[in-house]
C-alpha positions in Angstrom: -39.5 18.4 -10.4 -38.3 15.6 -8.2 -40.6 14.5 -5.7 -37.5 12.0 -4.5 -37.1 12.3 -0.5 -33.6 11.3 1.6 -35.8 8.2 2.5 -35.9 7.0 -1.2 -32.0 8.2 -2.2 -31.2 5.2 1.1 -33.6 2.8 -0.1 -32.2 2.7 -3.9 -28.6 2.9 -2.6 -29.0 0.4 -0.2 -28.8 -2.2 -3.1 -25.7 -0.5 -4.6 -22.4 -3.1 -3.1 -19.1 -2.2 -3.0 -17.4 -4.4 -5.3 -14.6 -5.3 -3.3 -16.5 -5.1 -0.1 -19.6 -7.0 -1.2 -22.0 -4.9 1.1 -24.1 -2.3 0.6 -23.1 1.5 0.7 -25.4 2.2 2.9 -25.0 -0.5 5.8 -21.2 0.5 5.4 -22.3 4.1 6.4 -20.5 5.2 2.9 -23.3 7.8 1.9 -22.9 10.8 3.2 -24.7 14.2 3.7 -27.7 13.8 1.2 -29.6 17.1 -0.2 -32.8 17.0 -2.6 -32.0 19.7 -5.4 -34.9 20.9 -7.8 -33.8 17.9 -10.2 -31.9 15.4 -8.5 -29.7 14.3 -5.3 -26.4 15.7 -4.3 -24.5 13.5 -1.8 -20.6 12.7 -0.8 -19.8 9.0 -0.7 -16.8 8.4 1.5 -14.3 5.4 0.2 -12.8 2.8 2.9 -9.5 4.2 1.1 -8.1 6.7 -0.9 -6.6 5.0 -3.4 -9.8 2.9 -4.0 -9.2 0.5 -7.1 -13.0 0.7 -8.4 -14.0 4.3 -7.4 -15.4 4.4 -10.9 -17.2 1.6 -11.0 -19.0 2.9 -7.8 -19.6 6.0 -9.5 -21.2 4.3 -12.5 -23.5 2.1 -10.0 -24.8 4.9 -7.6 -25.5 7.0 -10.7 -27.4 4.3 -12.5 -29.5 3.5 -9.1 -30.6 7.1 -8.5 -31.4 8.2 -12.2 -33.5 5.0 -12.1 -35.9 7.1 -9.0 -38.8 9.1 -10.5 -37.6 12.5 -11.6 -34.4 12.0 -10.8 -31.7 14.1 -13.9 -29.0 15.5 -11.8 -26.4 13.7 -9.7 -23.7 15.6 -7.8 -21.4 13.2 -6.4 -18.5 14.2 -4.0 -16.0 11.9 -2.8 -14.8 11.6 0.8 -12.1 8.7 2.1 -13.0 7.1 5.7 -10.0 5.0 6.6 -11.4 2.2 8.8 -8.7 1.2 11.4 -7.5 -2.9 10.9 -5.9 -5.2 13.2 -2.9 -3.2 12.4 -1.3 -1.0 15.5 1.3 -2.7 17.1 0.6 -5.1 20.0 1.1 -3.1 23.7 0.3 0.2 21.6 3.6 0.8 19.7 2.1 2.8 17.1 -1.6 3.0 18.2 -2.5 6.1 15.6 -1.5 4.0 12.9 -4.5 2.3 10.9 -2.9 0.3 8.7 0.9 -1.5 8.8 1.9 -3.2 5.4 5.2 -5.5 5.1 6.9 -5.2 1.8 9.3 -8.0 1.8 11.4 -10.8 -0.7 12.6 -14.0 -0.8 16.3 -12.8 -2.0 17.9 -9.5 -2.8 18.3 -7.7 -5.4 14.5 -7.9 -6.8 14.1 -4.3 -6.4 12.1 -4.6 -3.2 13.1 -1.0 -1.9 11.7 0.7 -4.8 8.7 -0.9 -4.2 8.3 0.2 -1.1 9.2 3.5 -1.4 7.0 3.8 -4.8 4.2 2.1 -3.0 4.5 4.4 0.2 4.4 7.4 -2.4 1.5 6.1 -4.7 -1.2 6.0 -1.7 0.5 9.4 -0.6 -0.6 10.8 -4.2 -3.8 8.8 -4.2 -4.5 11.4 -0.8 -3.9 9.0 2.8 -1.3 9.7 5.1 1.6 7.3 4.9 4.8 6.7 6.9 7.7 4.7 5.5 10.1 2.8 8.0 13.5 1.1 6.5 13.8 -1.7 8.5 16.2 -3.6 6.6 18.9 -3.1 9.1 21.8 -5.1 6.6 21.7 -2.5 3.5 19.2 0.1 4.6 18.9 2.0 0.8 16.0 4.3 2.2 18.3 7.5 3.3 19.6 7.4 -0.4 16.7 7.0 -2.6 14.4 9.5 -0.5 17.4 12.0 -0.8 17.0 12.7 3.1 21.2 13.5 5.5 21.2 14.5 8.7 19.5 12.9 11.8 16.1 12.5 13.6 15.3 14.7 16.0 13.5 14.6 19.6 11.1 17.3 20.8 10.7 15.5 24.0 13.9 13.8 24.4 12.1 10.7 24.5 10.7 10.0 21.3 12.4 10.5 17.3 10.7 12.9 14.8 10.5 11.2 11.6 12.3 12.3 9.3 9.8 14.1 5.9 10.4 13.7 2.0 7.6 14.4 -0.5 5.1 14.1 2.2 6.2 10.7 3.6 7.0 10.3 7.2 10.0 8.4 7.3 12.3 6.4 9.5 15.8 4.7 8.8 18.4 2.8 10.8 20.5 4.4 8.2 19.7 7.9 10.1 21.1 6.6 13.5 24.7 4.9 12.1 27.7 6.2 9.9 26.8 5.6 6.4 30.3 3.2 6.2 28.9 1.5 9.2 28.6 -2.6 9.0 25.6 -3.9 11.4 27.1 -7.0 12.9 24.6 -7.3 15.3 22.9 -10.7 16.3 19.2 -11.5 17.1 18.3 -9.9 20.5 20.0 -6.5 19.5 18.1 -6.6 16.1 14.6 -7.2 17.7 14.9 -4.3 20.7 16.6 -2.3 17.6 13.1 -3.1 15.6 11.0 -2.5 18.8 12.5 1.1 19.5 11.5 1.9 15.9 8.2 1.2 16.3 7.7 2.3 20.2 9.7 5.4 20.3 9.6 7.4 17.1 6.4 9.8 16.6 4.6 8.4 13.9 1.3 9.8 14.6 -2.1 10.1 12.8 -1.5 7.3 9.8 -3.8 5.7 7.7 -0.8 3.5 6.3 2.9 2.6 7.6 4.8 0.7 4.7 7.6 -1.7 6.8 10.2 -2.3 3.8 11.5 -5.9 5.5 15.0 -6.9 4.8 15.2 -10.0 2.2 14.6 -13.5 3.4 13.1 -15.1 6.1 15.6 -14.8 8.7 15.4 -12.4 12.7 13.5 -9.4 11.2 10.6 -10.8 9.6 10.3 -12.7 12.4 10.4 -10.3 15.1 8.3 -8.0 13.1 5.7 -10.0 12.6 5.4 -10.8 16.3 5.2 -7.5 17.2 3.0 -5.7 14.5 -0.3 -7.2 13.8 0.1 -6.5 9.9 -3.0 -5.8 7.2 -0.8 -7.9 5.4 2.4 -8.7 3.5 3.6 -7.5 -0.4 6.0 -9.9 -1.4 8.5 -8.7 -4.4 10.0 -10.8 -7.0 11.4 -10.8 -11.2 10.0 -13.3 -12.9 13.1 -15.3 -13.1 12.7 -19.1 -11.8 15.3 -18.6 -8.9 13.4 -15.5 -7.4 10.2 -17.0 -7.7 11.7 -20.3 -5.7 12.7 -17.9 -2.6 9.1 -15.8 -2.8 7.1 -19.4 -2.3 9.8 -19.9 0.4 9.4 -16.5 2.0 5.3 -16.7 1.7 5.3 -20.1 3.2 7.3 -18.6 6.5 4.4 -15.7 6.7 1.4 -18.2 6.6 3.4 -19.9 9.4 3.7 -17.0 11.7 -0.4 -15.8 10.5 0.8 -12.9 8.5 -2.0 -12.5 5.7 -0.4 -12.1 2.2 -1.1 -9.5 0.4 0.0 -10.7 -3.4 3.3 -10.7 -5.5 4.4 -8.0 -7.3 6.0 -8.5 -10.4 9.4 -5.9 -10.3 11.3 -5.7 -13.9 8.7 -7.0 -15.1 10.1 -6.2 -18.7 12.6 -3.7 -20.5 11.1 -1.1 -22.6 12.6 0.5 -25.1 13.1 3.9 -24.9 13.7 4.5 -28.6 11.2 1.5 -30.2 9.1 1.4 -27.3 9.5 -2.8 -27.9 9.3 -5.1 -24.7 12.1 -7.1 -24.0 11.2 -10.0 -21.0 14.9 -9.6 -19.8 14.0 -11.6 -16.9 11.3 -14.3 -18.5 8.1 -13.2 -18.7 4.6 -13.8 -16.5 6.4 -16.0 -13.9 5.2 -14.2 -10.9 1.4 -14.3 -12.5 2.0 -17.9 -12.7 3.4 -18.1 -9.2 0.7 -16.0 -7.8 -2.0 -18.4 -9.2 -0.3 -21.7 -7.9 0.0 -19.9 -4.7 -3.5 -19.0 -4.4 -2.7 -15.3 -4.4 -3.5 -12.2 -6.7 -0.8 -10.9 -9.2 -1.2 -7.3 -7.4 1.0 -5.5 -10.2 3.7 -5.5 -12.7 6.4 -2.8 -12.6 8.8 -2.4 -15.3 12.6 -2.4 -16.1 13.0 1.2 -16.8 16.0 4.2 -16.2 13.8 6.6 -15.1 12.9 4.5 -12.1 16.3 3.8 -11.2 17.5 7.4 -12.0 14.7 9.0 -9.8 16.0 6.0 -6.4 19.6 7.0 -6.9 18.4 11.2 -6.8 16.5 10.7 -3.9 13.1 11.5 -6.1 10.8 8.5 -6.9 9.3 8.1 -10.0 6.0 8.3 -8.5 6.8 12.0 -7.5 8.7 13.4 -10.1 6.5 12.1 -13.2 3.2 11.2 -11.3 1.6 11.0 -15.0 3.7 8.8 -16.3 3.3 5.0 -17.1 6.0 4.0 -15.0 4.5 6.0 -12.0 1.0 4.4 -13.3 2.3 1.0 -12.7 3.0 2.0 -9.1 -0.4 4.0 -8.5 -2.3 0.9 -10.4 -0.2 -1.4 -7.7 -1.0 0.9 -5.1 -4.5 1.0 -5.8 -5.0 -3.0 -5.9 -2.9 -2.9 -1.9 -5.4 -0.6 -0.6 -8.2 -2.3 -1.6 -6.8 -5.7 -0.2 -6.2 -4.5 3.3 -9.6 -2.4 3.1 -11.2 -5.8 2.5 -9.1 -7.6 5.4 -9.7 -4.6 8.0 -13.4 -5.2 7.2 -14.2 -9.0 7.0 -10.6 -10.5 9.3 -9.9 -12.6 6.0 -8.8 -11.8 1.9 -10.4 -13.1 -1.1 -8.6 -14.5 -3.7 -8.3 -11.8 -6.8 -6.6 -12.0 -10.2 -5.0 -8.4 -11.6 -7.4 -7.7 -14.8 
């Protein structure tokens, strides 16, 4: 029999680090609800995410650290997620239940930057946080279509919007508030109190993460959103084609300006696959935005192929993440996902990112 106290279980776990984190579990108040059974310990660790990247790796430590106490055999470990809120909620208390606000933005068009967000804002749904997904690309808002959502917001209190629900996303749109056929021709001022209403007056609530899919470029949108959002932290998009990655070091080079911390590249068609051979093709070249990434000083945060099921589930209004959670498509996403979360987890602990390459 275990003569192991709660005292002990501390002491040994106190030298267990979260990889990412690089402090101990215990100072990080991650261990939770010890109990002393006949055998062994039972105890709930609680991740700073979700969608943690290395949850098995902490597994494999804490289990090595307490089989290593006298009579320890038995180790029942239970899992709990304690969001810790960043410098994220929007500056006069726009969105103040919100923990976490990540940008997903692009140097040009085209690069499939939508999907990413929407994939992404799905991915840490799955992995089990609450997420909330505003379109803010107010020139070619695709949100409306590939979430599958008609109709318009509605106002319990006549004062604020209800956002708008699909596959357990709380979502937002200027495509909900105009004509579908409707051309924004608006300038500067009417774009930033446009931006500031969808932040200020729409109900997000309770959200550990609100994925801001940013209009391509580096033009009045990024701008005022990063002025009035302080961010965890940009995704920028790109193909590994050379004139996609020459906008991305453009577009990263106008967040560092304006203190937006980024993120990492994601690597979108990253290379066809076969459906028949199951051969890669590198339609668009091949490892460019790992080789951006590292002359930029920042990680390579995922690779996401060129495949019809991807495109198929945007145009239906059902992302791939949702409709085929198991699949290696939606793995790319989850995997992408994963490696996001534990970025901003690091930056709402310790103010600053690490540099990390994608394994």
């Amino acid at each position: 029999m275990s003569q192991v106290t709660e005292r002990d279980v501390m002491n040994a776990l106190s030298k267990v680090n979260d990889p990412e984190l690089h402090r101990d579990l215990v100072s990080l108040g991650m261990v939770q609800n010890v109990r002393m059974l006949p055998d062994g310990v039972k105890l709930r660790i609680d991740l700073t995410t979700p969608a943690c990247p290395l949850k098995d790796q902490i597994r494999h430590d804490v289990e090595g650290a307490l089989r290593a106490l006298p009579g320890v055999q038995t180790v029942e470990l239970e899992w709990g997620t304690k969001v810790r809120k960043g410098q994220t909620a929007a500056k006069g208390g726009f969105i103040p239940g919100v923990k976490h606000v990540v940008l997903v933005g692009a140097g040009k068009g085209g690069v499939g930057k939508s999907t990413v967000a929407l994939n992404l804002a799905a991915a840490l749904r799955l992995e089990g946080a609450t997420v909330g997904l505003l379109d803010a690309d107010f020139y070619g808002p695709s949100v409306p279509i590939m979430t599958g959502l008609r109709g318009k917001p509605t106002s319990k209190d006549g004062k604020t919007l209800e956002p708008m629900d699909a596959h357990g996303l709380k979502v937002m749109s200027i495509g909900f508030l105009v004509e579908p056929d409707q051309a924004m021709v608006w300038r500067g001022p009417m774009l930033h109190s446009a931006i500031t209403q969808l932040l200020r007056d729409v109900n997000w609530g309770e959200l550990d993460y609100l994925v801001l899919d940013l209009p391509p470029g580096t033009g009045d949108v990024p701008l005022s959103l990063s002025q009035l959002v302080n961010a965890a932290g940009i995704v920028l998009v790109s193909t590994p084609q050379d004139v996609a990655l020459a906008d991305v070091v453009k577009a990263k080079a106008m967040f560092d300006r304006v203190s937006v911390p980024v993120l990492g590249i994601v690597e979108n068609m990253s290379e066809f696959v076969c459906p028949h051979c199951n051969q890669g093709t590198p339609i668009f070249d091949s490892g460019g935005a790992g080789r951006a990434a590292e002359a930029m000083n920042i990680p390579l945060l995922g690779r996401i192929p060129l495949d019809l099921a991807i495109r198929v589930g945007g145009d239906r209004g059902v992302p791939i993440t949702v409709e085929h959670p198991d699949s290696k498509q939606a793995e790319a996403f989850r995997t992408m996902a994963r490696n996001i979360a534990g970025r901003v987890s690091v930056a709402a602990l310790d103010g600053k990112l690490p540099v990390f390459k994608l394994g």
